[in-house]
VOTIVEX-109975 format. One line per field, with one value per residue: residue in three letters; x, y, z of N, C-alpha, C, O, CB in turn. Coordinates in steps of 0.05 Angstrom, whole numbers. Glycine has a CB too. Example, Ala and Ser with C-alpha at 12.3 -4.5 7.8 and 13.67 -1.06 7.14 Angstrom:
<fikols>
rest	ALA	SER
nu	264	257
nv	-114	-45
nw	156	142
cau	246	273
cav	-90	-21
caw	156	143
cu	264	258
cv	-66	1
cw	156	157
ou	285	268
ov	-66	23
ow	169	161
cbu	226	282
cbv	-89	-12
cbw	181	114
</fikols>
This chain:
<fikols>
rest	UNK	UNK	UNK	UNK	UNK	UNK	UNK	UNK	UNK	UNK	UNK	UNK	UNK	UNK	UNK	UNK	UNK	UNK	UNK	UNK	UNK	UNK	UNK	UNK	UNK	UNK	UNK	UNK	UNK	UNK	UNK	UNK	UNK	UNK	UNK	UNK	UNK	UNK	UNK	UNK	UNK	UNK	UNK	UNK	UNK	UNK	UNK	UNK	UNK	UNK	UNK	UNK	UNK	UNK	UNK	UNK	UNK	UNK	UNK	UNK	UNK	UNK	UNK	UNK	UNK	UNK	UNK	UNK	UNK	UNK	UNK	UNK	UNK	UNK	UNK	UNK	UNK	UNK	UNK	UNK	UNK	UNK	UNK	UNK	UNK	UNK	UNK	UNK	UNK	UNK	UNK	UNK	UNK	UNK	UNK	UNK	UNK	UNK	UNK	UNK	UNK	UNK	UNK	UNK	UNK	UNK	UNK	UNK	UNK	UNK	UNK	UNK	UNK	UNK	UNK	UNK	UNK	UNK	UNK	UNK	UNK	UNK	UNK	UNK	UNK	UNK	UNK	UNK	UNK	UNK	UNK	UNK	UNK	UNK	UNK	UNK	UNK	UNK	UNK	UNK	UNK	UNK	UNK	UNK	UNK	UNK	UNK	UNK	UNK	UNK	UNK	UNK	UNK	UNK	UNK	UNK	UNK	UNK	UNK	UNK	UNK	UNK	UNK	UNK	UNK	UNK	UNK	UNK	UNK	UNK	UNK	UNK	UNK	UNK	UNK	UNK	UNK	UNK	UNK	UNK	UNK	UNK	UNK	UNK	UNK	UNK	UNK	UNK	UNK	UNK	UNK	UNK	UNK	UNK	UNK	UNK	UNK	UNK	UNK	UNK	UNK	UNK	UNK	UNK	UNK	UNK	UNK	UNK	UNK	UNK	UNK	UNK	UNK	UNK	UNK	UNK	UNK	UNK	UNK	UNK	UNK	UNK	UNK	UNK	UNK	UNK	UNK	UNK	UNK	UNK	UNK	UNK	UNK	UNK	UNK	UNK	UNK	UNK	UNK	UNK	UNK	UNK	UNK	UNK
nu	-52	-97	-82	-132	-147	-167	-213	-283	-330	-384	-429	-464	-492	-455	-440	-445	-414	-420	-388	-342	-292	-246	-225	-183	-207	-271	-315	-337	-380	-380	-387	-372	-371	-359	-332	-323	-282	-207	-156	-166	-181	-193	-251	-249	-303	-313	-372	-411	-422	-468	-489	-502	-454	-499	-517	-546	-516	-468	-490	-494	-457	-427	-445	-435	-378	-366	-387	-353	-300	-288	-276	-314	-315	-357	-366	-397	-380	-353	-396	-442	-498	-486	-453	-406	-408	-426	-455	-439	-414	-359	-344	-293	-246	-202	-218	-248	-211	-183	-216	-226	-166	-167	-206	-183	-147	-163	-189	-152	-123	-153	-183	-170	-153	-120	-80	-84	-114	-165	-208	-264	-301	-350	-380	-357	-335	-308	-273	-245	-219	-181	-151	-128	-95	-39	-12	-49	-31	-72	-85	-125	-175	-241	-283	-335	-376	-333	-311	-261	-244	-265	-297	-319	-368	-436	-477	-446	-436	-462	-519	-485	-431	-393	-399	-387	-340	-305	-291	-259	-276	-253	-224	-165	-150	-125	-63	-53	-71	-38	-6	-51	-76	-85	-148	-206	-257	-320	-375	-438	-464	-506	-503	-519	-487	-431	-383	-384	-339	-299	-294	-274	-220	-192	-187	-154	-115	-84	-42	-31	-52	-112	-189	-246	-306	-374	-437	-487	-547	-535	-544	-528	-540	-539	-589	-618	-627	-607	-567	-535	-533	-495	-448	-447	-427	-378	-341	-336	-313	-258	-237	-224	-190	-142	-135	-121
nv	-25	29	92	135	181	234	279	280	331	339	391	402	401	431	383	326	311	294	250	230	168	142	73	21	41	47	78	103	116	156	186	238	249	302	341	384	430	442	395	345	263	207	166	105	73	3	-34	-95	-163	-162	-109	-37	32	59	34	23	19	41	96	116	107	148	186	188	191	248	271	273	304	283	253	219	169	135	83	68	7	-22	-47	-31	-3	61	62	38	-17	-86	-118	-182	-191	-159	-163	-182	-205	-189	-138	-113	-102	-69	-28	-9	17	47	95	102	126	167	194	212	250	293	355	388	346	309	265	216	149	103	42	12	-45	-80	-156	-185	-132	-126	-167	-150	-109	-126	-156	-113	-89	-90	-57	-5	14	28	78	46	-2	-33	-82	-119	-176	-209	-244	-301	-333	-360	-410	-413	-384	-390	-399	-388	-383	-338	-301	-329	-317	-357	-378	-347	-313	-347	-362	-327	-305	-332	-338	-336	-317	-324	-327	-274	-251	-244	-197	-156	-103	-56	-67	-74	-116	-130	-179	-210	-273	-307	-305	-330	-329	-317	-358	-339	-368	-343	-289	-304	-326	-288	-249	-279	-280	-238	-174	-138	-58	-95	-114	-151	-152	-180	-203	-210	-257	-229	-218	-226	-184	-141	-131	-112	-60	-41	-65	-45	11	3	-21	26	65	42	33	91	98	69	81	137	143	115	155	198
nw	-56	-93	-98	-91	-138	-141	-101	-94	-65	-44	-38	26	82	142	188	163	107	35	-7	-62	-78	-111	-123	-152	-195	-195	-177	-107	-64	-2	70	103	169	211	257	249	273	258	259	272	289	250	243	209	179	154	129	120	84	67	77	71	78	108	151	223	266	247	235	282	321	287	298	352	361	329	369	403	386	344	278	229	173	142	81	22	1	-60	-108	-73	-47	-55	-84	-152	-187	-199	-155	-154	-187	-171	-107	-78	-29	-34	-67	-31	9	-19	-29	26	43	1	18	68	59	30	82	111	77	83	88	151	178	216	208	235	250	264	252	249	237	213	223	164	143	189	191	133	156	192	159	125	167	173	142	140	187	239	296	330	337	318	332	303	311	285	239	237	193	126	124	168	173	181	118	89	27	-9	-49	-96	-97	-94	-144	-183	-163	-159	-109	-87	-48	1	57	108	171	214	220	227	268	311	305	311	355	403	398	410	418	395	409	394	438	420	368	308	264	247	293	372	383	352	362	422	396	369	415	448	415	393	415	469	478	497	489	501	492	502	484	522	492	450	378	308	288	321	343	393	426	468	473	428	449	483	455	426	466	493	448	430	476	473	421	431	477	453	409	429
cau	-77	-92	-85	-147	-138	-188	-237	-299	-342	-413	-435	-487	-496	-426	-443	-445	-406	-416	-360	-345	-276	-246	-206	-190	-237	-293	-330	-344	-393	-379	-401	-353	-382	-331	-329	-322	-261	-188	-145	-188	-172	-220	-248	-265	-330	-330	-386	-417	-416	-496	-501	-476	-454	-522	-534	-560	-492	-453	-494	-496	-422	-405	-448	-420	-347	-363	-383	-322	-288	-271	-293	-315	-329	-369	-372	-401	-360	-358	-423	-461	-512	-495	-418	-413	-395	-446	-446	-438	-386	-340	-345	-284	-238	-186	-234	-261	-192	-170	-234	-221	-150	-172	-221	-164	-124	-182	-190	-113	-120	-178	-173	-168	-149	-79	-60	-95	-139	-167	-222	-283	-308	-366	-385	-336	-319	-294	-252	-229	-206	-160	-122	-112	-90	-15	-7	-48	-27	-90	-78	-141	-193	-265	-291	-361	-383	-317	-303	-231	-242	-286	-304	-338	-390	-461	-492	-429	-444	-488	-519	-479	-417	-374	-389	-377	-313	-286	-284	-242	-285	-246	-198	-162	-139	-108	-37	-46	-82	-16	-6	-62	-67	-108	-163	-230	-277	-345	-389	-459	-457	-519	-497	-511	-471	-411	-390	-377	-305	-283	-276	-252	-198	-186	-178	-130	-84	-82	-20	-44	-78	-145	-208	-261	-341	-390	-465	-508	-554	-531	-546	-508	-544	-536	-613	-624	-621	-588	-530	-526	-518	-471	-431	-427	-414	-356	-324	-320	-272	-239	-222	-225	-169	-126	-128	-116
cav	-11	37	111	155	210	259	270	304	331	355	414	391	419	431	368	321	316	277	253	202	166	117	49	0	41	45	103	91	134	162	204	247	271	321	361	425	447	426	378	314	241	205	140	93	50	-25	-53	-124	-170	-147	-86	1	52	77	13	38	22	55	122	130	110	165	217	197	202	277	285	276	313	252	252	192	157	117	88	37	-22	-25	-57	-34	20	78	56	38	-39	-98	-140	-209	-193	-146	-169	-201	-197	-173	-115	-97	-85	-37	-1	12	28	80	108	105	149	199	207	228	271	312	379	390	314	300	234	199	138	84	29	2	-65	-101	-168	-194	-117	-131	-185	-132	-90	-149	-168	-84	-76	-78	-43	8	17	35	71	22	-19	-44	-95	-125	-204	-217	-281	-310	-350	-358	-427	-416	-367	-392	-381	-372	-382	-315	-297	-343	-307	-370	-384	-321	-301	-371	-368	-301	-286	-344	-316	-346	-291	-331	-319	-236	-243	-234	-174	-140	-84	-30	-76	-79	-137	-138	-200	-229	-293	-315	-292	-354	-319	-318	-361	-324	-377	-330	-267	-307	-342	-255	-234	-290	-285	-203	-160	-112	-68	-110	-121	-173	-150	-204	-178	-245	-263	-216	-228	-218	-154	-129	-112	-109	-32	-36	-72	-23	34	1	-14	59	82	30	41	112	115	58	104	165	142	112	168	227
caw	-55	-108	-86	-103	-158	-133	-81	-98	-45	-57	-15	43	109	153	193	141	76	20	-21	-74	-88	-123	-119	-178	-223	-185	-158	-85	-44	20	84	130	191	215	287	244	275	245	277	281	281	237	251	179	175	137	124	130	65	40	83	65	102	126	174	248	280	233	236	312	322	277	311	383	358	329	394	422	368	328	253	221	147	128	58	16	-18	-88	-111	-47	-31	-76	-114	-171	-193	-196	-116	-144	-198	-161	-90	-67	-4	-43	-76	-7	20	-32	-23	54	35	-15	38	90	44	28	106	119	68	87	99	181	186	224	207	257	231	270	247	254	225	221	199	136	154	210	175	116	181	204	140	122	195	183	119	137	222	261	322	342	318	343	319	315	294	267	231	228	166	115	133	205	174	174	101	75	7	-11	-75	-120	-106	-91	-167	-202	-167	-159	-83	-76	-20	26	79	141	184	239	214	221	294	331	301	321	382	412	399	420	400	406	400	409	449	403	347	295	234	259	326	384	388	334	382	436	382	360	438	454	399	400	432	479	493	482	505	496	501	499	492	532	482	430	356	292	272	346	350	415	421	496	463	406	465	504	438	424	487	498	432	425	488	465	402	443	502	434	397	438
cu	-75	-104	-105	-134	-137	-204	-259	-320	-363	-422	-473	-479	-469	-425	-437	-436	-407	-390	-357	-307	-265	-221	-216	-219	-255	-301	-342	-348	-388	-393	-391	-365	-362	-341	-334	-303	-229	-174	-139	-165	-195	-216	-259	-281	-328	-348	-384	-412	-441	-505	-485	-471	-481	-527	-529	-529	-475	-454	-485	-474	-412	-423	-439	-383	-345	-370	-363	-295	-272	-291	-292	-339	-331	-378	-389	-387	-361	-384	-448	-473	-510	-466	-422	-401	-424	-430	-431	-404	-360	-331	-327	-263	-214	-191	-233	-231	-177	-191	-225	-193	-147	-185	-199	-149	-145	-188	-167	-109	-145	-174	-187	-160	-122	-67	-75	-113	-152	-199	-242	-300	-339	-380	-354	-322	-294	-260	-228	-214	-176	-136	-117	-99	-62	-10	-28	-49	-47	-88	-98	-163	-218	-275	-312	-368	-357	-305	-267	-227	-262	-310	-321	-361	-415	-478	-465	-426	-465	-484	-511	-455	-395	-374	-385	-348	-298	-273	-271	-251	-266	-222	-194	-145	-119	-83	-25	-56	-61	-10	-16	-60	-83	-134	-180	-251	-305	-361	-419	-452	-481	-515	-494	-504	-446	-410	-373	-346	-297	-273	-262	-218	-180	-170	-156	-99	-72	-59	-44	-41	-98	-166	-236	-294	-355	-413	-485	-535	-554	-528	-522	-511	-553	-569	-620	-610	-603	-560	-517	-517	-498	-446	-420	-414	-387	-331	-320	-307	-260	-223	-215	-195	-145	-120	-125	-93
cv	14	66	130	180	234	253	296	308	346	370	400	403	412	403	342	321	290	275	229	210	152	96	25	13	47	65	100	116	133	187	206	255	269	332	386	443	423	406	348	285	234	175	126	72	28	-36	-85	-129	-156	-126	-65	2	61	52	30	42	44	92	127	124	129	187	221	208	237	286	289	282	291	248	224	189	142	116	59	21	-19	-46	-56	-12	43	82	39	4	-63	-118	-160	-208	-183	-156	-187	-196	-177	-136	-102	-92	-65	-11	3	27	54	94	119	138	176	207	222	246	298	332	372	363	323	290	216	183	123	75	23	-21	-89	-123	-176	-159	-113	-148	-171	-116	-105	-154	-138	-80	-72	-62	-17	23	41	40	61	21	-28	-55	-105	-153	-205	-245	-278	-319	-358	-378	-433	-402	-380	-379	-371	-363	-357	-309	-305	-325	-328	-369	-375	-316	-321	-370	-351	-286	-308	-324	-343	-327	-299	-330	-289	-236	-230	-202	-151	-130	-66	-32	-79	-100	-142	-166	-213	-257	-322	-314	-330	-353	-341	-323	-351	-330	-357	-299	-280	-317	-309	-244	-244	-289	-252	-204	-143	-82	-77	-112	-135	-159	-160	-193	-205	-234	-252	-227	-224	-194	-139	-117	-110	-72	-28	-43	-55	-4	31	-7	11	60	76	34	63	117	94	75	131	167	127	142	201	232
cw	-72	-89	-102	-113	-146	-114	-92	-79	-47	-27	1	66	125	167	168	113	61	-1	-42	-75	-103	-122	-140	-198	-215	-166	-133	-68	-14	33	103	152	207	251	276	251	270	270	286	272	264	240	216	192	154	145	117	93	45	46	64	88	112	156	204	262	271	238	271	325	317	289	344	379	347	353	416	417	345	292	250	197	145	101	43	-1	-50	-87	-86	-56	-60	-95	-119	-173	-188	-172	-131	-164	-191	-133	-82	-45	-17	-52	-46	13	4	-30	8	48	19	6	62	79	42	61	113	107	67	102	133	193	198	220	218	252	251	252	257	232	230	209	179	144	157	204	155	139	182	179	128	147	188	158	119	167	240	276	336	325	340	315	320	301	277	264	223	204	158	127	159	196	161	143	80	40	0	-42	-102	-124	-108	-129	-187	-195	-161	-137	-73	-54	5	34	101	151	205	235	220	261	308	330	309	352	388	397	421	408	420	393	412	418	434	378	315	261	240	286	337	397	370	352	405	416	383	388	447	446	393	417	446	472	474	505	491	507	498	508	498	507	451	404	327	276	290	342	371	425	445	491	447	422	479	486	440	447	496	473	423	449	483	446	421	461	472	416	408	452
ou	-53	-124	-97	-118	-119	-210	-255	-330	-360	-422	-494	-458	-461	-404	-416	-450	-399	-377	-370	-295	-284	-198	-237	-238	-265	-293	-365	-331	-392	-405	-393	-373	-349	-362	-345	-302	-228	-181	-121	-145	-214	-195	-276	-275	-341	-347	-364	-403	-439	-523	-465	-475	-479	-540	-511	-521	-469	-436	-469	-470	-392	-412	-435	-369	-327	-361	-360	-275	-249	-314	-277	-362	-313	-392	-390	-385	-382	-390	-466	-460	-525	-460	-435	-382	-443	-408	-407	-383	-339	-306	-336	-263	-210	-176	-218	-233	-162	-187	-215	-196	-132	-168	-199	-144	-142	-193	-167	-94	-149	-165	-206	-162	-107	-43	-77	-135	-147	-213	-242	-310	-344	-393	-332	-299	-274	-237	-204	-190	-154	-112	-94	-87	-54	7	-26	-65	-40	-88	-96	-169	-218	-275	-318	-364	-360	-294	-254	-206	-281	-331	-332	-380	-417	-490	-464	-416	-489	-464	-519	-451	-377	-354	-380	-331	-275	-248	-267	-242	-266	-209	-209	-125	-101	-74	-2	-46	-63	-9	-4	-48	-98	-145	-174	-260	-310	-358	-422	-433	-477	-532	-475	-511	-442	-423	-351	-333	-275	-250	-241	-196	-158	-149	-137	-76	-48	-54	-67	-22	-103	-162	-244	-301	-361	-416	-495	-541	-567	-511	-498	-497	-572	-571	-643	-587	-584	-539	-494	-495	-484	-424	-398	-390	-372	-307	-301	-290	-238	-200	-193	-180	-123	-96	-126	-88
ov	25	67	141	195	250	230	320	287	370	363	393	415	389	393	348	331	268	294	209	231	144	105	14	3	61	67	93	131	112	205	190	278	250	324	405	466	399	403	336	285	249	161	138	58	32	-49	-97	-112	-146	-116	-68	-10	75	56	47	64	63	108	144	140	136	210	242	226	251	308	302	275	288	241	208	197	126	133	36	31	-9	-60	-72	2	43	99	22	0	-55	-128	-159	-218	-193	-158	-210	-172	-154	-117	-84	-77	-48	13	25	52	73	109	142	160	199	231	245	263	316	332	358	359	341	295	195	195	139	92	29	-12	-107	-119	-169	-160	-106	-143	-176	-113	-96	-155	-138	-59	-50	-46	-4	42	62	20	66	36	-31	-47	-104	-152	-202	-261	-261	-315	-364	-371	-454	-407	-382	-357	-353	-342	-362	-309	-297	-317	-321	-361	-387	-314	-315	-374	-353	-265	-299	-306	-360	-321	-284	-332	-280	-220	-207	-186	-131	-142	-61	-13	-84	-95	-151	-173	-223	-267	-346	-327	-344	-367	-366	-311	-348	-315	-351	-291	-270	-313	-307	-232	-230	-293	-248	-223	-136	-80	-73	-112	-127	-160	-149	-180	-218	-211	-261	-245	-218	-185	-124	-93	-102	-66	-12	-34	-49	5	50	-4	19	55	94	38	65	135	98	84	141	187	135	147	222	255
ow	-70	-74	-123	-102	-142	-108	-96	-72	-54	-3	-10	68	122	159	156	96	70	-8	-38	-74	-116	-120	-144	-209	-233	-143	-136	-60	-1	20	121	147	216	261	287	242	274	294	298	257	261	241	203	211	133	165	110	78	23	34	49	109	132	176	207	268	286	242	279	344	329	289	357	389	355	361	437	430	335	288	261	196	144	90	53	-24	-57	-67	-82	-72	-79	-112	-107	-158	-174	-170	-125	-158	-201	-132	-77	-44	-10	-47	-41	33	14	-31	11	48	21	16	70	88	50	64	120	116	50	125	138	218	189	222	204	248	269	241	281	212	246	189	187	153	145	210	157	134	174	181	120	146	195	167	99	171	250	292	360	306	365	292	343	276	253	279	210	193	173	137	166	210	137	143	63	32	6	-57	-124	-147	-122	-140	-208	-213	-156	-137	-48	-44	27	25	109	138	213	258	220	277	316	349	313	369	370	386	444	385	442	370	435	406	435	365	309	242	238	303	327	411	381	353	411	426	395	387	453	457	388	431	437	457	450	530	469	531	477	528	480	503	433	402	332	258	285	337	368	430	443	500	449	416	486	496	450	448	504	479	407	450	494	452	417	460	479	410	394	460
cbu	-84	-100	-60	-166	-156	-206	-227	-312	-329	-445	-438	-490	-528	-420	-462	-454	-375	-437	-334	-371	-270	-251	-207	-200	-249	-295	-352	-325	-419	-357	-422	-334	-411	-328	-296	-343	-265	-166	-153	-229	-164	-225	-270	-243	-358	-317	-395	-455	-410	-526	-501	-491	-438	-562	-517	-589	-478	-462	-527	-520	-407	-396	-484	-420	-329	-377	-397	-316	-271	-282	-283	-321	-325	-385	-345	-423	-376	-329	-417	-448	-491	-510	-381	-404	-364	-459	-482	-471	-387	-347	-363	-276	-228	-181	-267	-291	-177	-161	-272	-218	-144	-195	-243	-139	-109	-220	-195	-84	-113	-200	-185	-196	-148	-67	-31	-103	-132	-163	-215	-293	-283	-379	-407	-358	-324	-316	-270	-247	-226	-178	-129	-132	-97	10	-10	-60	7	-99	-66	-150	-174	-292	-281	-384	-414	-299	-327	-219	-228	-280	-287	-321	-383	-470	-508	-409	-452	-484	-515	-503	-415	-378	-396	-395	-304	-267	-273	-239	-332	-237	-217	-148	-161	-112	-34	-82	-94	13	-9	-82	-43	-96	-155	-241	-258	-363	-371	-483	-457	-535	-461	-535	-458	-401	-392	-396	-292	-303	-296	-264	-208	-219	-195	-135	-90	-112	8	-39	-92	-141	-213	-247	-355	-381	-482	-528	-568	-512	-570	-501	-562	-507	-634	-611	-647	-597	-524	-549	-531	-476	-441	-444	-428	-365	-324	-334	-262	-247	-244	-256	-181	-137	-141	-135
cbv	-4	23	120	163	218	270	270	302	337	326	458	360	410	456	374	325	327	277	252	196	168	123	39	-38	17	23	113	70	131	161	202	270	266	356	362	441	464	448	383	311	222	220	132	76	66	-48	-44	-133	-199	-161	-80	40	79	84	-26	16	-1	44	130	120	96	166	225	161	180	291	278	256	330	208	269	172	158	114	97	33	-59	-36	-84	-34	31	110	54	65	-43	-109	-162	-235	-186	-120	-172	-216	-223	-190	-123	-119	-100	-41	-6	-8	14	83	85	73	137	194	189	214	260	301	410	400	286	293	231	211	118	86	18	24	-75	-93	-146	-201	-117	-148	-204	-112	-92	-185	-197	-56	-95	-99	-64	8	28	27	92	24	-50	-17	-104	-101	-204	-201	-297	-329	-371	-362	-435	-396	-341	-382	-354	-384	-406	-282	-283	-344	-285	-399	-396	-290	-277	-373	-388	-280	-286	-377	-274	-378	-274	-356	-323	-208	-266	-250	-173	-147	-70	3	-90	-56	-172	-113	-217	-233	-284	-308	-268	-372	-277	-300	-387	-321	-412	-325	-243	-331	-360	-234	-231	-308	-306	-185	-140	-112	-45	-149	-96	-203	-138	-230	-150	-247	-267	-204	-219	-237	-152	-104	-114	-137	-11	-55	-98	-11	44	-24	-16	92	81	2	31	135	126	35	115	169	115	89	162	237
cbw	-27	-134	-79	-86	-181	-154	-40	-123	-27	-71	-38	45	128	176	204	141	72	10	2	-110	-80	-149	-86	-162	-239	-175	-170	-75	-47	24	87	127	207	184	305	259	310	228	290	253	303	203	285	151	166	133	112	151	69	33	115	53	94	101	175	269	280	206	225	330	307	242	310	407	332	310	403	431	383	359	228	249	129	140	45	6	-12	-106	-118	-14	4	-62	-110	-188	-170	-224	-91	-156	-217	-163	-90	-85	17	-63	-91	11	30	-69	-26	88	28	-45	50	91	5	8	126	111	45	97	78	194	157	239	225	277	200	301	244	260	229	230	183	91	170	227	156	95	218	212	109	117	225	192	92	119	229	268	336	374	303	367	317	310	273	268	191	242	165	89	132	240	160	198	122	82	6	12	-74	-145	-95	-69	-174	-197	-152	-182	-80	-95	-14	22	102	148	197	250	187	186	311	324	288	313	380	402	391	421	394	402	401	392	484	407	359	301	232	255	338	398	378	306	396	459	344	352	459	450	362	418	412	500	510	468	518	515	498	514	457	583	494	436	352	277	247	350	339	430	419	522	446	385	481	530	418	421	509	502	418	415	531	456	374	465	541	419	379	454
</fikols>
C-alpha cells in the first residue's frame, strides 16, 4: 500500500476538516470530524461499490463517535464523489484497498491522533475492510451488508466494469474470515444485494470477540430509519468499549 506524501487540509470550521490525500497517484478526498481535543482514536469510513463518503450512515456514525470523543474519516474511493480517477477505469478491489490503506495512514498521522484506528465498512466496503484487516490490525471493525465473495452479490456486474478491468473486482474472502476479531456485523435479513448467509458465514468463521446483528426486514441500503438508529447506537459502543 502506497504511503501518502502529504496531507493537505483546507481550513473549515473546528468540527469538520477537509483534507485531500493520495494513493497510487490519485488524489482522494476526505472528511475528519475530530472531538477537538488531542488524544483520539479515529474510526475510517469505506464506502459501498457506487456510493461516497457523504452517504446518511456514514455522516451520522461519524457525528455519534465525536460524541464520544472518537474522531472519524470518511473518504471517497478513487473515482467516487469528489477524487480524482474515472469509476469504471480505476475501480478495482485491489485500487480500493490501497485507498483505505492510504486513508488509514493519514488518520495515524493526524495531529492529536494516538494510533488507535478501527473500521467501518459498508457494502463491497465492508468487503475492502475484510481483506485490509490483517495488514492493517484494527482494534475493531463493524461491518454492514458484507459480501464474502464476489459471486453471491446480486447485480454484480455494474456499469461495464467486469469488461474494462477484466474482472479485478472478484474477491473470495473466506480464507481471511478466521482471522478476523473485535467484530461486529450488521445485516438486513431482506437485504436482496447481498444474502444475509454471508454475515452468518462472517460471524461463524470470526475469533472473538464478535457479534452478529440482524435488522428483520432490513434492506441493503438500511432505509428504514429505526435500523439506521439502532445501527449507530450499537456500533459506536462496539468501537467505543474496543477502543478505550
Amino acid at each position: 500500500m502506497q504511503t501518502p506524501s502529504r496531507i493537505k487540509i483546507a481550513p473549515l470550521p473546528p468540527v469538520v476538516r477537509k483534507l485531500t490525500f493520495a494513493a497510487d497517484g490519485y488524489r482522494l478526498a476526505g472528511w475528519l470530524h475530530h472531538p477537538g481535543t488531542p488524544g483520539f482514536a479515529v474510526v475510517v469510513g469505506a464506502h459501498g461499490l457506487e456510493s461516497d463518503a457523504g452517504s446518511a450512515k456514514q455522516r451520522a456514525l461519524a457525528d455519534a463517535c465525536v460524541s464520544r470523543g472518537i474522531a472519524y474519516l470518511r473518504f471517497d474511493h478513487r473515482g467516487c464523489g469528489h477524487s480524482e480517477g474515472d469509476f469504471v477505469a480505476v475501480t478495482t478491489m485491489a485500487g480500493r484497498v490501497a485507498d483505505l490503506g492510504a486513508a488509514v495512514d493519514v488518520a495515524r498521522r493526524m495531529p492529536g491522533a494516538d494510533g488507535r484506528i478501527a473500521l467501518f465498512g459498508s457494502s463491497l466496503g465492508a468487503a475492502v475492510c475484510m481483506a485490509a484487516a490483517e495488514a492493517l490490525k484494527p482494534a475493531a471493525m463493524v461491518l454492514f451488508a458484507a459480501p464474502v465473495r464476489r459471486r453471491t452479490i446480486a447485480g454484480a456486474s455494474l456499469r461495464g466494469l467486469d469488461g474494462v478491468s477484466g474482472g479485478s473486482l472478484d474477491f473470495d474472502l473466506g480464507g481471511e474470515l478466521a482471522h478476523l476479531h473485535h467484530l461486529l456485523v450488521v445485516h438486513g435479513t431482506d437485504d436482496a444485494v447481498v444474502p444475509v448467509a454471508d454475515a452468518r458465514e462472517i460471524f461463524a468463521a470470526a475469533g472473538d470477540p464478535k457479534r452478529l446483528l440482524l435488522q428483520p426486514g432490513g434492506d441493503h441500503r438500511m432505509s428504514n430509519p429505526i435500523h439506521q438508529a439502532v445501527f449507530v447506537t450499537e456500533a459506536v459502543k462496539w468501537f467505543s468499549s474496543a477502543l478505550s
